[in-house]
Each structure stands twice: as C-alpha cells, then as structure tokens.
Residue, then its C-alpha position, 0 to 999 in steps of 0.5 A: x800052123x806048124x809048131x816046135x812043141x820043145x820051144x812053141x805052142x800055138x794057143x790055137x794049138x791049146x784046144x786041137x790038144x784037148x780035142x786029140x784026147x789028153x788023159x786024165x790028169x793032164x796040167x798045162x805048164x805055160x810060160x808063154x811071155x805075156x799072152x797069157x791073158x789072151x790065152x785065158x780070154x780067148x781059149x777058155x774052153x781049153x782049159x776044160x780038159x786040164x786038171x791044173x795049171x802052172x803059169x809064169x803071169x806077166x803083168x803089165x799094160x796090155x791092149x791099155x789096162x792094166x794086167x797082173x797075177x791077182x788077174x790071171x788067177x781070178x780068170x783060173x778061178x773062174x774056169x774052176x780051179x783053186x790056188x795051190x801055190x804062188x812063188x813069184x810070178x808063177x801060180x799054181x792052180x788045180x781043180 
C-alpha cells in the first residue's frame, strides 16, 4: 500500500520499516486514533527494532471488550519496555 508518511502509516508498513534498517535508537511515536491495540497485537514483532515508544491510547470498547491505557502498557510491558511517563492518554515507554 502507498503511503503519505506526513499524515499515514501502514502498520503493515510498521514492520518493512524494521526490515529496511532503523539505526540504533529509533522510537516509535504513534498517534494512530484507536488502532493502537491491533498494532500492538498484530505487529509485535515490530516492535522489536524500537528502543521506546510514544503512544496517544484510546480506550474504549473495541471488537466488544473493552480496551484502555493500563492495557496498552502492559502489552508494552511485555514486549520489553518500561513506563517513563504518562501525561493523559499518552504513554511514554523505553527498553
């Protein structure tokens, strides 16, 4: 799928990225308006070439359960990272 990286990204697009070589240190900023946990479900391998994560979490019911913050983070968790900071509905986590 064609992307406008400025506004759009693919999270198929999520792990090509990884594949075409992010340097040490990236972090991922995701503000993706509630796909967040199919993101983190669905493309965990991902997450493997990031060293943090910036996420704005939407919660609510998703697919009939219901889906918050304390959620994503413990999906974070689970791939390796560890909260550096929550303001709002934005987590900060690094490895």
């Amino acid at each position: 799928r064609n992307c406008d990286w400025s506004s759009d990204v693919c999270s198929s697009d999520l792990t090509a990225a990884g594949r075409h070589g992010l340097g040490p240190g990236a972090w991922l900023v995701a503000d993706i308006e509630g796909m967040e946990f199919e993101l983190l479900e669905n493309q965990a391998d991902a997450f493997g070439c990031f060293e943090g994560v910036i996420m704005e979490c939407h919660g609510g019911e998703q697919a009939g359960k219901f889906r918050d913050q304390r959620e994503a983070e413990a999906l974070l968790a689970r791939l390796g990272f560890r909260l550096l900071s929550r303001m709002g509905p934005v987590i900060c986590m690094a490895r």
